[in-house]
mmCIF file of the N, C-alpha and C atoms, coordinates in Angstrom:
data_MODEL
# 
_entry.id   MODEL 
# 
loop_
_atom_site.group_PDB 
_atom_site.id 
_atom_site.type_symbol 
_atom_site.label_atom_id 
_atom_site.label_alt_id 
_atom_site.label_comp_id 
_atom_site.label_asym_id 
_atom_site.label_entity_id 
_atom_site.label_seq_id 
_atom_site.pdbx_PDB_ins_code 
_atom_site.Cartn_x 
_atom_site.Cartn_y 
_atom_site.Cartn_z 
_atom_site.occupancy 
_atom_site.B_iso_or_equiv 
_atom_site.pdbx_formal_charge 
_atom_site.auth_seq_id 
_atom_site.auth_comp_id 
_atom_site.auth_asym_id 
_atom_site.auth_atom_id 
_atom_site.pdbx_PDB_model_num 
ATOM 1   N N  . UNK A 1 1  ? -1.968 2.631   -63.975 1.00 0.00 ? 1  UNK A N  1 
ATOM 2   C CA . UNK A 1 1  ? -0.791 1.841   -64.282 1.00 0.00 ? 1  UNK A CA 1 
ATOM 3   C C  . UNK A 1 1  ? -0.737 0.570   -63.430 1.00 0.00 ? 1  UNK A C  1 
ATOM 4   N N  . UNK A 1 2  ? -1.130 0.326   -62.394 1.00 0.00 ? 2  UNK A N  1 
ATOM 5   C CA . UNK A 1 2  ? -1.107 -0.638  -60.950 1.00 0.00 ? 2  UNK A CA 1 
ATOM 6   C C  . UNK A 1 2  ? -1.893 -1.811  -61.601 1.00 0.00 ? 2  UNK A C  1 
ATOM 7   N N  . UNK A 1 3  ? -2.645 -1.427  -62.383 1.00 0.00 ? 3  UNK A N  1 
ATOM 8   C CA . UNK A 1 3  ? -3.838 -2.776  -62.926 1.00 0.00 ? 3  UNK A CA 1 
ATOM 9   C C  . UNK A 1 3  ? -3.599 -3.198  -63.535 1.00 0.00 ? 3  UNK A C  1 
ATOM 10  N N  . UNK A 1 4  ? -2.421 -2.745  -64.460 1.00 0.00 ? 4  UNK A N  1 
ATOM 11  C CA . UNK A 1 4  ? -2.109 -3.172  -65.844 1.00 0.00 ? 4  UNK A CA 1 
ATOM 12  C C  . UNK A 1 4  ? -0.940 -4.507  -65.394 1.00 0.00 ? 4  UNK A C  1 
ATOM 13  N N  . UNK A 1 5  ? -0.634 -4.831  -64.057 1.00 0.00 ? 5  UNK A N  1 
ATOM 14  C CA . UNK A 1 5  ? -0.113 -5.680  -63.987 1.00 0.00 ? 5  UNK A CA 1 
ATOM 15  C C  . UNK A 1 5  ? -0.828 -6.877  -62.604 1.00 0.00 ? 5  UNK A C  1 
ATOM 16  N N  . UNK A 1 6  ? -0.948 -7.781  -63.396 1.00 0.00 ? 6  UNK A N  1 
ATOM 17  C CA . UNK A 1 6  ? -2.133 -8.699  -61.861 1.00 0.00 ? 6  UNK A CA 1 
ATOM 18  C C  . UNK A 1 6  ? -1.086 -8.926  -60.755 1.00 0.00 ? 6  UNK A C  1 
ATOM 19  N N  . UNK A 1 7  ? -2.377 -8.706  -59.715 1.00 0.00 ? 7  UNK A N  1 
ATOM 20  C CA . UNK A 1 7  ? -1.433 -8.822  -57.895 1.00 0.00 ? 7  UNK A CA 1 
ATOM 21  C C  . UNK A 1 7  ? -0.567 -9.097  -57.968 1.00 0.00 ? 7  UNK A C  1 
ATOM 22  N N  . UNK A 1 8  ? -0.579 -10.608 -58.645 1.00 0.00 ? 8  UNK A N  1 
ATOM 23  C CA . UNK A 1 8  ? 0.057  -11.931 -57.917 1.00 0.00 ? 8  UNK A CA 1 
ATOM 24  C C  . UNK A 1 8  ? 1.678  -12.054 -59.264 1.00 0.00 ? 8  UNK A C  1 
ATOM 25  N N  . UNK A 1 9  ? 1.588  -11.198 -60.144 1.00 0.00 ? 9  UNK A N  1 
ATOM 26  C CA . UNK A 1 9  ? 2.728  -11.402 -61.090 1.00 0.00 ? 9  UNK A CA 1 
ATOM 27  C C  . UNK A 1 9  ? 3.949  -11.514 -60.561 1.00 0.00 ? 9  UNK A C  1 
ATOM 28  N N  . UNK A 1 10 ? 4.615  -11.320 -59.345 1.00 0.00 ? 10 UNK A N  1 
ATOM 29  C CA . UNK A 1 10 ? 6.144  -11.831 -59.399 1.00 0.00 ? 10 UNK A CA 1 
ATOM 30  C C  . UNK A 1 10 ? 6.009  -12.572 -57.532 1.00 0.00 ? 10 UNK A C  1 
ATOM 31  N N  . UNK A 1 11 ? 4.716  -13.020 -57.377 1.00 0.00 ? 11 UNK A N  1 
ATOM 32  C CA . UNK A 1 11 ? 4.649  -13.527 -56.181 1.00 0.00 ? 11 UNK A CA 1 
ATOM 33  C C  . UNK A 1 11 ? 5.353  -14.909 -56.474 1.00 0.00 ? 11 UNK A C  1 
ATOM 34  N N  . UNK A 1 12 ? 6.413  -15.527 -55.131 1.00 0.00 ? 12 UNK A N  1 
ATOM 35  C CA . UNK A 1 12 ? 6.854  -16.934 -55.760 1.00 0.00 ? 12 UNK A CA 1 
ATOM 36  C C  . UNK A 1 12 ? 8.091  -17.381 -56.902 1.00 0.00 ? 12 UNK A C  1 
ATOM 37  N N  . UNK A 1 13 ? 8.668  -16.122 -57.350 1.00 0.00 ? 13 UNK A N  1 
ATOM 38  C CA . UNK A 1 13 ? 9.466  -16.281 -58.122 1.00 0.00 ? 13 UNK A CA 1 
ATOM 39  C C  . UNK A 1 13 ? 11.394 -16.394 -57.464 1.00 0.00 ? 13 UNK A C  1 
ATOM 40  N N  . UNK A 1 14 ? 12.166 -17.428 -57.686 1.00 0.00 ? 14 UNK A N  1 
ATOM 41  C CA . UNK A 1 14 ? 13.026 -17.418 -56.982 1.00 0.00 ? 14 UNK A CA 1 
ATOM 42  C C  . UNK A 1 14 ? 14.134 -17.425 -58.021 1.00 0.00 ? 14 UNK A C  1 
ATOM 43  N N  . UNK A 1 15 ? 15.374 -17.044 -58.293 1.00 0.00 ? 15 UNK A N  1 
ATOM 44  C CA . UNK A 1 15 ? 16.837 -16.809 -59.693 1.00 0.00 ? 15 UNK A CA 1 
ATOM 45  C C  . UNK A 1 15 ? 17.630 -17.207 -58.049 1.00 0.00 ? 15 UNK A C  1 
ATOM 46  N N  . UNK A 1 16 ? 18.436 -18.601 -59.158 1.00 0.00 ? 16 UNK A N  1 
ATOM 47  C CA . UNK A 1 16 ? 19.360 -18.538 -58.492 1.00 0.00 ? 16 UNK A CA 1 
ATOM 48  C C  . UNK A 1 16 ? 20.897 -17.959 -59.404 1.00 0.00 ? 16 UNK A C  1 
ATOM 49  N N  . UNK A 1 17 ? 21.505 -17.751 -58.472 1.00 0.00 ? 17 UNK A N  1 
ATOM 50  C CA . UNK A 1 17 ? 22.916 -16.969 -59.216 1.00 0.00 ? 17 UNK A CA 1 
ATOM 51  C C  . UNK A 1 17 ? 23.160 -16.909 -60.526 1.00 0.00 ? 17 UNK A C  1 
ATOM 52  N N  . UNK A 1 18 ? 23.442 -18.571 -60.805 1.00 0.00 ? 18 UNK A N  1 
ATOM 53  C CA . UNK A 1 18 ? 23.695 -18.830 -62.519 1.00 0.00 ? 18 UNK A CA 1 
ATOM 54  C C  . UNK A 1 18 ? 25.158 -19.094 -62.617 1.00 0.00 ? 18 UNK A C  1 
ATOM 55  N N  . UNK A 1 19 ? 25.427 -19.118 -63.375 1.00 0.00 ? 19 UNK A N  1 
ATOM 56  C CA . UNK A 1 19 ? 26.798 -19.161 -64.461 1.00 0.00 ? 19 UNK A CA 1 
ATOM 57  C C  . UNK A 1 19 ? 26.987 -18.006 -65.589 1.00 0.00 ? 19 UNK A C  1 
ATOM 58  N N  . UNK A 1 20 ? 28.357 -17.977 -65.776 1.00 0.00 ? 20 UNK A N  1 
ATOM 59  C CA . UNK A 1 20 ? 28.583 -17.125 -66.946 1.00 0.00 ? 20 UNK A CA 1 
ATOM 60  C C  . UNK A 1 20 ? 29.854 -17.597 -67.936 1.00 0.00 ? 20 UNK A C  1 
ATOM 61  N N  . UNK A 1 21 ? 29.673 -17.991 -68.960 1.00 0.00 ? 21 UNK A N  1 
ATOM 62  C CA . UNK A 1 21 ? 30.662 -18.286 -69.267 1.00 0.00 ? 21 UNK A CA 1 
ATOM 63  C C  . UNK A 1 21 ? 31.468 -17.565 -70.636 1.00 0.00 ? 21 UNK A C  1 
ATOM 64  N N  . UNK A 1 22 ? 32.430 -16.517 -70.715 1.00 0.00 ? 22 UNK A N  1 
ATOM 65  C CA . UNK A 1 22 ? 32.690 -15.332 -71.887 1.00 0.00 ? 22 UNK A CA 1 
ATOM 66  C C  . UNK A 1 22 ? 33.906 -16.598 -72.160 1.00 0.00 ? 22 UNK A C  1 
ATOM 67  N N  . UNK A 1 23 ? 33.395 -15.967 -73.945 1.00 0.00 ? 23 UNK A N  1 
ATOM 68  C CA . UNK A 1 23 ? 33.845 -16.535 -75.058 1.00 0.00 ? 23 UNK A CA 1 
ATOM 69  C C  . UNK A 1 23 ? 34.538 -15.155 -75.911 1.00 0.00 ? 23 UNK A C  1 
ATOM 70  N N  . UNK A 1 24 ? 35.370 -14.731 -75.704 1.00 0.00 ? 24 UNK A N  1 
ATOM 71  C CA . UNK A 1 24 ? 35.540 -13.841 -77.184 1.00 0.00 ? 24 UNK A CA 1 
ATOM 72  C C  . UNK A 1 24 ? 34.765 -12.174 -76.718 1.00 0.00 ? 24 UNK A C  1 
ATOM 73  N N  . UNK A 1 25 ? 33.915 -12.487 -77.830 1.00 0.00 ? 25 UNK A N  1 
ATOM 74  C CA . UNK A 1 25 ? 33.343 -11.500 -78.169 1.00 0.00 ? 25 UNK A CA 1 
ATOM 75  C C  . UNK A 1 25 ? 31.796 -12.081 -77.557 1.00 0.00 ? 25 UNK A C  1 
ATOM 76  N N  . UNK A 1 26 ? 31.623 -13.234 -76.956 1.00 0.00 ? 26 UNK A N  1 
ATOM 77  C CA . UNK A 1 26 ? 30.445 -14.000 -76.741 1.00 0.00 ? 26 UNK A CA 1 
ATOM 78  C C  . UNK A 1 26 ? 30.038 -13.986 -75.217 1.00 0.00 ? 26 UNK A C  1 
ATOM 79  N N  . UNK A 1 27 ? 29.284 -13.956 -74.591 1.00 0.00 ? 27 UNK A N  1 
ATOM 80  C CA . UNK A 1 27 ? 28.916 -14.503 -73.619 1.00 0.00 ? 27 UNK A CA 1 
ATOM 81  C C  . UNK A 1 27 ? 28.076 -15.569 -73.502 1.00 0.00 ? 27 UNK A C  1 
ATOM 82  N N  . UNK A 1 28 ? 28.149 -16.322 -72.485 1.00 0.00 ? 28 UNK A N  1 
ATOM 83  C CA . UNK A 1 28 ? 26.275 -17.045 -72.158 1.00 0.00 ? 28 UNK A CA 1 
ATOM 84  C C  . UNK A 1 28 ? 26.304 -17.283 -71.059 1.00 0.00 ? 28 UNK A C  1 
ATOM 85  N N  . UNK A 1 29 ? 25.086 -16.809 -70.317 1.00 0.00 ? 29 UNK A N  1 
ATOM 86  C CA . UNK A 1 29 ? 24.295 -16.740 -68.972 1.00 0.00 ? 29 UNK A CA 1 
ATOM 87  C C  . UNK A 1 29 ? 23.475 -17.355 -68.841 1.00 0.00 ? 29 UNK A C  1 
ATOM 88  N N  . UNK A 1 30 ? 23.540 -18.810 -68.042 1.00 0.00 ? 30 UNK A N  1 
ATOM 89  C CA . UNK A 1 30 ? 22.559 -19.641 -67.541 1.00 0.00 ? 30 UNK A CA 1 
ATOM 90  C C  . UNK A 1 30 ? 22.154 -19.634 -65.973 1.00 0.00 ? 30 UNK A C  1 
ATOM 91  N N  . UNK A 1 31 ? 21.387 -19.686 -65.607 1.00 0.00 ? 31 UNK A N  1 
ATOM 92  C CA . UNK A 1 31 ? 20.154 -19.700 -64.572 1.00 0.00 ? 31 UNK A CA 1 
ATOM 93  C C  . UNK A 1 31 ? 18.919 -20.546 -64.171 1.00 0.00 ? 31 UNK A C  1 
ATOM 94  N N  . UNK A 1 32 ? 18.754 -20.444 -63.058 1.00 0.00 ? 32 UNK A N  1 
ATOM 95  C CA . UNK A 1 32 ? 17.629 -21.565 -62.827 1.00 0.00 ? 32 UNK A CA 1 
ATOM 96  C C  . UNK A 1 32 ? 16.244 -20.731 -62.073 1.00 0.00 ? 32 UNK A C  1 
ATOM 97  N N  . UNK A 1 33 ? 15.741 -20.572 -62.825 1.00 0.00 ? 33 UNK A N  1 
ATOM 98  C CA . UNK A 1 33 ? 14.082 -20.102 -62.407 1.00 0.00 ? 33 UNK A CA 1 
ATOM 99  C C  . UNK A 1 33 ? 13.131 -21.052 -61.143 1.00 0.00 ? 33 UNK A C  1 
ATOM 100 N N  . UNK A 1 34 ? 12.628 -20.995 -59.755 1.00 0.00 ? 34 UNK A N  1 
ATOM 101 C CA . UNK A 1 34 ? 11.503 -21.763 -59.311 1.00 0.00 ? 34 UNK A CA 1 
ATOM 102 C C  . UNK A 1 34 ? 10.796 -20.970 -59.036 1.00 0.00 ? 34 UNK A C  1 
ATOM 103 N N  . UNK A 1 35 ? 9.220  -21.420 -59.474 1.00 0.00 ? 35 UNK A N  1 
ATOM 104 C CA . UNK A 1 35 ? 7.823  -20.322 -59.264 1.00 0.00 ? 35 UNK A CA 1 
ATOM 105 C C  . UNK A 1 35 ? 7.002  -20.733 -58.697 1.00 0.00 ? 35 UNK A C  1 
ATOM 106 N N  . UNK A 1 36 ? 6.840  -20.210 -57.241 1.00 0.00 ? 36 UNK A N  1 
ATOM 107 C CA . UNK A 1 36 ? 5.516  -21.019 -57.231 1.00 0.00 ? 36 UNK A CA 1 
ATOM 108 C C  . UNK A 1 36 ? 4.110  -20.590 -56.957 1.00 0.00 ? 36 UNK A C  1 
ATOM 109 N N  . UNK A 1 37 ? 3.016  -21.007 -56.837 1.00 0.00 ? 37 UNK A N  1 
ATOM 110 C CA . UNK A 1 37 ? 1.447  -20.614 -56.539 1.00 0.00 ? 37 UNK A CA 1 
ATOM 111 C C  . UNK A 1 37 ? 1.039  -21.627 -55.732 1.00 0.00 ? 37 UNK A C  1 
ATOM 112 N N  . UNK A 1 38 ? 0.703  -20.929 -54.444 1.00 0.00 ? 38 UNK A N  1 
ATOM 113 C CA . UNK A 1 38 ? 0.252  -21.956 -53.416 1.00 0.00 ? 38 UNK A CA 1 
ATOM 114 C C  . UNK A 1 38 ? 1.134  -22.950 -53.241 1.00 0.00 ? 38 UNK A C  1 
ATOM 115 N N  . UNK A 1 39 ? 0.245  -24.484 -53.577 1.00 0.00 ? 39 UNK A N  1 
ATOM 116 C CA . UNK A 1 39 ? 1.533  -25.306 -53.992 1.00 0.00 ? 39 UNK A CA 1 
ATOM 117 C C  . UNK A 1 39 ? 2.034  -25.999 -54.972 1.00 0.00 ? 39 UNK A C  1 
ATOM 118 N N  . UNK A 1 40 ? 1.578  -25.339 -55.840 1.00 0.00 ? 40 UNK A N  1 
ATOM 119 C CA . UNK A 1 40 ? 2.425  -26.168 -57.312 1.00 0.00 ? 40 UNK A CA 1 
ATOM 120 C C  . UNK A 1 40 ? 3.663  -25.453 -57.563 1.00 0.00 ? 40 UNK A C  1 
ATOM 121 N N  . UNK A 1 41 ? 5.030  -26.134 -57.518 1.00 0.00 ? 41 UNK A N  1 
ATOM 122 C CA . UNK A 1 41 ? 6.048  -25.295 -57.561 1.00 0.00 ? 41 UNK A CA 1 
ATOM 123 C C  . UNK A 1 41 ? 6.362  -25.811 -59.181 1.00 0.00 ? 41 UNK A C  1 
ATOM 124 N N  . UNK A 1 42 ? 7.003  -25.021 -60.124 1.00 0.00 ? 42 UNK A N  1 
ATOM 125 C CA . UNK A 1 42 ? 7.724  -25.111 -61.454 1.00 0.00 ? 42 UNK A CA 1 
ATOM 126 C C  . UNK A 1 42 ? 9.166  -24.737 -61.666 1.00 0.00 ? 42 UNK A C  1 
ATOM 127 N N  . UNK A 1 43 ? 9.668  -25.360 -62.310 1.00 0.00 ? 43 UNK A N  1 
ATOM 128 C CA . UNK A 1 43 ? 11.323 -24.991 -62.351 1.00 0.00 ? 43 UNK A CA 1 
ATOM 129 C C  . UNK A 1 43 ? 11.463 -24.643 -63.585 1.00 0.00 ? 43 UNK A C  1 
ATOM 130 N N  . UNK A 1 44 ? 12.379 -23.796 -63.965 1.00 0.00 ? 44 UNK A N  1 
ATOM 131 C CA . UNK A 1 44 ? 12.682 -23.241 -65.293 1.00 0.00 ? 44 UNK A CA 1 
ATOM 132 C C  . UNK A 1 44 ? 14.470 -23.077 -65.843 1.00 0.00 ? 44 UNK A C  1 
ATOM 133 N N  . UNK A 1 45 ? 14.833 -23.701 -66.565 1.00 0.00 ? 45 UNK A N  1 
ATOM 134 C CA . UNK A 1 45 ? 16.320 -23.349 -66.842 1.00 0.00 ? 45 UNK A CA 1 
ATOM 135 C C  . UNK A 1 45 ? 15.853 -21.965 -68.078 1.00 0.00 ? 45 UNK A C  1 
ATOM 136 N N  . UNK A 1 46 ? 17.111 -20.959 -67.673 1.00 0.00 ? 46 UNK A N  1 
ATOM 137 C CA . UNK A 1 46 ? 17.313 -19.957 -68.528 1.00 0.00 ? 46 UNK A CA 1 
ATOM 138 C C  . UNK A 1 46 ? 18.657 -19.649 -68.776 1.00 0.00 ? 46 UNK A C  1 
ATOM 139 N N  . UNK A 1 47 ? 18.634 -19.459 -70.598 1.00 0.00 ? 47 UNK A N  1 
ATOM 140 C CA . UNK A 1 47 ? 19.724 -19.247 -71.199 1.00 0.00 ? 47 UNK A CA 1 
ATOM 141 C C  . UNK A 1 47 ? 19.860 -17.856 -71.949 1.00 0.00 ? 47 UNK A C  1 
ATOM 142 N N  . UNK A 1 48 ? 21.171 -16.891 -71.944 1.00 0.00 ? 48 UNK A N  1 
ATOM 143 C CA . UNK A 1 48 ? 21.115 -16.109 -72.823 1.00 0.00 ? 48 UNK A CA 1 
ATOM 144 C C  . UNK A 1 48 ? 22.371 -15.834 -73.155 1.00 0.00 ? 48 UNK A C  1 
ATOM 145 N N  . UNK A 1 49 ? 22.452 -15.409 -74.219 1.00 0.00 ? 49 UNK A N  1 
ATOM 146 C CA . UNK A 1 49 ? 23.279 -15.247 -75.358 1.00 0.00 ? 49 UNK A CA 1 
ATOM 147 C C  . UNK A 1 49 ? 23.542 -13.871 -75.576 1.00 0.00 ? 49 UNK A C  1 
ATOM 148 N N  . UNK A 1 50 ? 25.341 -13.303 -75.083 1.00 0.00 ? 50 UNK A N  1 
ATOM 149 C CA . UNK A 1 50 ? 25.049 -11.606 -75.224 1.00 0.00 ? 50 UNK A CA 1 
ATOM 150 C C  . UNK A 1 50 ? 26.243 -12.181 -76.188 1.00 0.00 ? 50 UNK A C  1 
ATOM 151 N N  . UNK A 1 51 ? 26.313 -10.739 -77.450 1.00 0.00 ? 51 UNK A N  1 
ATOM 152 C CA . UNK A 1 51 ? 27.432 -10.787 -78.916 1.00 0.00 ? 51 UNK A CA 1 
ATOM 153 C C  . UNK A 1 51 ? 28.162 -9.314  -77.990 1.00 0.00 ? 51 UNK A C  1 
ATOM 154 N N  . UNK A 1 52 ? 29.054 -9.594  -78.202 1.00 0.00 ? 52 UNK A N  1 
ATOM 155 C CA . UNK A 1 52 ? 30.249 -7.642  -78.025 1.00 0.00 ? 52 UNK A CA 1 
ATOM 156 C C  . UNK A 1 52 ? 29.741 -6.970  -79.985 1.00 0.00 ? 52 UNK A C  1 
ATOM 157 N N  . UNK A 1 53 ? 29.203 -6.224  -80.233 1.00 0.00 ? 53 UNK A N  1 
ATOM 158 C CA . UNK A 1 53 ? 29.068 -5.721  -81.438 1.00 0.00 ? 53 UNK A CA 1 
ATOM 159 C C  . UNK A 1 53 ? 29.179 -3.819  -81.445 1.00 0.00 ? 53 UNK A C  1 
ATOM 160 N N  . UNK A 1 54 ? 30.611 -3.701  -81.839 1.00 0.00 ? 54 UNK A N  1 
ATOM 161 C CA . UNK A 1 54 ? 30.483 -1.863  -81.565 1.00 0.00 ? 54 UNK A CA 1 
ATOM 162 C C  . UNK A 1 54 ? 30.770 -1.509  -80.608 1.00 0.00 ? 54 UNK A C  1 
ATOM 163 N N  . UNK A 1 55 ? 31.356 -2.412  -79.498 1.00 0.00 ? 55 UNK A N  1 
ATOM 164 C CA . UNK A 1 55 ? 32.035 -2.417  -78.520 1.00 0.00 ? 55 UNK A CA 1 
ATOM 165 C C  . UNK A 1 55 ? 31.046 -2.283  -77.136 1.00 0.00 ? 55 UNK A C  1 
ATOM 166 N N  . UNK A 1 56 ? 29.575 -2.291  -78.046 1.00 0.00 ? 56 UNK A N  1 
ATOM 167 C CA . UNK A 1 56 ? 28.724 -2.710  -76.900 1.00 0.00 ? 56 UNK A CA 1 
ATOM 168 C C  . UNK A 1 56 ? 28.121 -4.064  -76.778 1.00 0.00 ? 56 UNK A C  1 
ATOM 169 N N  . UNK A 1 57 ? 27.382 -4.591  -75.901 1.00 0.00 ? 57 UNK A N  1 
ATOM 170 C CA . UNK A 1 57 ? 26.980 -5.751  -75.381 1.00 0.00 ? 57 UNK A CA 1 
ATOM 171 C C  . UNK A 1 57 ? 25.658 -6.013  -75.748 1.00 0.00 ? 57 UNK A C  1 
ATOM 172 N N  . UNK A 1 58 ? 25.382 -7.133  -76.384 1.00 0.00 ? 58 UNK A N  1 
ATOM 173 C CA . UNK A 1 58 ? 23.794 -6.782  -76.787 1.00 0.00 ? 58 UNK A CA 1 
ATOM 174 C C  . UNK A 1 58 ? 23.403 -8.376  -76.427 1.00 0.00 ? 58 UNK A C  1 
ATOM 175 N N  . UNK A 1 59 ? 22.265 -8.276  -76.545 1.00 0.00 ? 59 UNK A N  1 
ATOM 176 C CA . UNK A 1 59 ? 21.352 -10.163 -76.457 1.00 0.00 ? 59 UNK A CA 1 
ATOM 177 C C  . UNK A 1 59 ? 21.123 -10.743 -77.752 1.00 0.00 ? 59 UNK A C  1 
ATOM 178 N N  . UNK A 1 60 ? 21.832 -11.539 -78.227 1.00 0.00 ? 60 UNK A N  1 
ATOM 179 C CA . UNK A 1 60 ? 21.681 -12.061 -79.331 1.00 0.00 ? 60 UNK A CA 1 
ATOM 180 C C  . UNK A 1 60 ? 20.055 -13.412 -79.217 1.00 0.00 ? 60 UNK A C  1 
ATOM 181 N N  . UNK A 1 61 ? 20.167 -13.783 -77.657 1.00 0.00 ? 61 UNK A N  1 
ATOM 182 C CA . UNK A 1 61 ? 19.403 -15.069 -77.549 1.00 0.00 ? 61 UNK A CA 1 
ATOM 183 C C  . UNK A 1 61 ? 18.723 -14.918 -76.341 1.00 0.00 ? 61 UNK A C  1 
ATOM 184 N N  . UNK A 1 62 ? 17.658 -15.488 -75.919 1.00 0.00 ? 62 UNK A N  1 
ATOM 185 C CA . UNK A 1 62 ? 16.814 -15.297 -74.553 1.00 0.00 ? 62 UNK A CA 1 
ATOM 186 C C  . UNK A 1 62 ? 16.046 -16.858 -74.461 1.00 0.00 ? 62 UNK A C  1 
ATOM 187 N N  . UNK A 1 63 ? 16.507 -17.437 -73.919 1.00 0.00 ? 63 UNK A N  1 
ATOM 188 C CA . UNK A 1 63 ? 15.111 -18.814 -73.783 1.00 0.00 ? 63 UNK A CA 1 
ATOM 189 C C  . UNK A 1 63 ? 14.925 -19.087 -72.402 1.00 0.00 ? 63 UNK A C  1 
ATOM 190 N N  . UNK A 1 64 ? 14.041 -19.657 -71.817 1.00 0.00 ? 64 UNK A N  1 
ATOM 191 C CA . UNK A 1 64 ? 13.288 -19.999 -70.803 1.00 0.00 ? 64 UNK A CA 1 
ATOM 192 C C  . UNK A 1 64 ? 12.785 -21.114 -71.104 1.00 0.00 ? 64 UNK A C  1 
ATOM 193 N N  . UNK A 1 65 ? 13.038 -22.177 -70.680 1.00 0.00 ? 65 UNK A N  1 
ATOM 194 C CA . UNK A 1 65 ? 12.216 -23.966 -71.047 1.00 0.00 ? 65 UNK A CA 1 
ATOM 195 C C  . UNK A 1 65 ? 12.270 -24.264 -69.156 1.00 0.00 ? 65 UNK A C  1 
ATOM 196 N N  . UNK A 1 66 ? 10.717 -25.285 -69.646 1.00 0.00 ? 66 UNK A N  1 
ATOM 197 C CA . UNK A 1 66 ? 10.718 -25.843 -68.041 1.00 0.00 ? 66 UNK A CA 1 
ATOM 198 C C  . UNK A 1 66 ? 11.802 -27.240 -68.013 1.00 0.00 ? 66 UNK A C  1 
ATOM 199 N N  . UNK A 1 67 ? 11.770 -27.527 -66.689 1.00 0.00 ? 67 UNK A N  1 
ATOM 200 C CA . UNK A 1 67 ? 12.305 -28.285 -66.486 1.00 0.00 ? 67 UNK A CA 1 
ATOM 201 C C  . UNK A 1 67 ? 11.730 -29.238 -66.000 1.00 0.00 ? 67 UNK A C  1 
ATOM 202 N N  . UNK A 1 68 ? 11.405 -30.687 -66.829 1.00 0.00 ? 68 UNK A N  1 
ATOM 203 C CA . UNK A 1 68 ? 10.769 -31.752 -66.390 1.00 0.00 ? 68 UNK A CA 1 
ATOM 204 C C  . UNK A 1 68 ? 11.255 -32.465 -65.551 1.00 0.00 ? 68 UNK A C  1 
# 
């Protein structure tokens, strides 16, 4: 099971807090991703999208885009 994921997969990875902002029956959770290797660092904004459906909470949306 140990191999099936490489060394270095969550080496460098930093979430900061985020935001939340509930709508209704809606949520959305934004976040800021930085990763780095050695020294190339990358930034990432992340968005997601939870619906209330059945009185449970589900992910309607998931994105991850870099940030130029």
């Amino acid at each position: 099971m140990t191999n099936a994921v490489p060394a270095n997969a969550h080496n460098g990875r930093v979430f900061d807090e985020g935001s939340i902002k509930i709508y209704r029956d809606s949520d959305v959770v934004m976040s800021h991703l930085t990763t780095s290797v050695e020294d190339v660092v990358h930034h990432f904004g992340k968005t997601r999208v939870f619906v209330k459906q059945e009185e449970q909470w589900r992910c309607g949306s998931w994105q991850v885009a870099p940030i130029l």
